[in-house]
C-alpha positions in Angstrom: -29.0 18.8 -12.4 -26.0 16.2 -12.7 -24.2 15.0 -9.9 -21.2 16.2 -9.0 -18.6 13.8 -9.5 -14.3 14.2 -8.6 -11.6 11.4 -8.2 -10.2 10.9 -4.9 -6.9 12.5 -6.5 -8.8 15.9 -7.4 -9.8 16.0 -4.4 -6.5 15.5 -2.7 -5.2 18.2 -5.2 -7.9 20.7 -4.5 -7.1 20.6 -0.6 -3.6 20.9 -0.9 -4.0 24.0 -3.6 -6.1 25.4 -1.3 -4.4 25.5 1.7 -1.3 27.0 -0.4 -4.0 30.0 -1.1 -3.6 30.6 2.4 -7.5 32.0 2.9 -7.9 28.9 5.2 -6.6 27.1 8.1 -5.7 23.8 8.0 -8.1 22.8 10.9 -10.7 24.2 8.7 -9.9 22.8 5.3 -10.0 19.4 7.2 -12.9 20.1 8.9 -14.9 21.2 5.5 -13.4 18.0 3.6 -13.8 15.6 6.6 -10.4 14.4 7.5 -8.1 14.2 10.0 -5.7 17.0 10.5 -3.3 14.8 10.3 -4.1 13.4 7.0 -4.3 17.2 5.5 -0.6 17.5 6.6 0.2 14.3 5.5 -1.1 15.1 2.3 1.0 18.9 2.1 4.3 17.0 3.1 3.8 14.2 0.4 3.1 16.7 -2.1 5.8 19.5 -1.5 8.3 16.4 -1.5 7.0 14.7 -4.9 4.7 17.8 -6.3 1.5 15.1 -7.6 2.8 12.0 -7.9 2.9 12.3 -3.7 -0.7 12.5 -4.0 -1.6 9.1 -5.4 -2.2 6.0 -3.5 0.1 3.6 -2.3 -0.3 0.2 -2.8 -0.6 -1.1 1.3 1.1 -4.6 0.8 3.8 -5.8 2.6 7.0 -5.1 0.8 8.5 -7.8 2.5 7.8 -11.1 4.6 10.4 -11.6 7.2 8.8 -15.3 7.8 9.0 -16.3 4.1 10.4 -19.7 3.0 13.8 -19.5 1.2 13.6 -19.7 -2.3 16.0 -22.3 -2.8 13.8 -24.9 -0.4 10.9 -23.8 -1.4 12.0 -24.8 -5.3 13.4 -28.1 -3.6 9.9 -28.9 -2.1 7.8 -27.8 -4.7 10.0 -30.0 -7.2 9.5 -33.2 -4.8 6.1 -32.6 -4.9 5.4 -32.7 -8.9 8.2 -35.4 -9.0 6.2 -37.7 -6.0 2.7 -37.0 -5.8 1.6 -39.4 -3.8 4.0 -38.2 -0.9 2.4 -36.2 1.9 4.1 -33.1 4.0 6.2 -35.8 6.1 7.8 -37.5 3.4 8.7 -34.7 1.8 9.7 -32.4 4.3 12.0 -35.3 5.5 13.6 -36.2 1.4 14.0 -32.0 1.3 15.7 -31.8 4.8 13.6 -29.2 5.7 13.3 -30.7 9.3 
């Protein structure tokens, strides 16, 4: 007998289907895929609001990086390095007045 095999987003489909069928709780679908409650209505909200495209993953990187170097130094610095190779972060840190 072959083992069962179903994508993450069948899955996620399945439950979400299933509790629209309204034969089962949503403490019990949880329970019988092993998830949080939370998660089930995360996944219900997600896909009422975007039908299945709400049920694939999101990419978890940072959309934004409040810390980040401007562009325009970080062009200046980069462009004194390949122009003076031999310079170190003090030299040019003080030729971009960066500092």
């Amino acid at each position: 007998m072959p083992w069962k095999t179903s994508s993450v987003m069948e899955d996620k489909l399945k439950f979400v289907l299933e509790y629209l069928e309204q034969e089962w709780s949503m403490s019990e679908l949880c329970e019988r895929y092993g998830i949080a409650r939370e998660t089930g209505y995360v996944w219900l909200r997600r896909y009422q609001a975007m039908g299945l495209e709400g049920l694939r993953e999101k990419s978890r990187a940072a959309q934004r990086y409040p810390n980040q170097t401007a562009e325009e130094i970080e062009e200046k610095v980069l462009g004194l390095r390949e122009a003076h190779l031999s310079w170190g972060a003090a030299e040019a840190e003080a030729s971009a007045g960066t500092g």
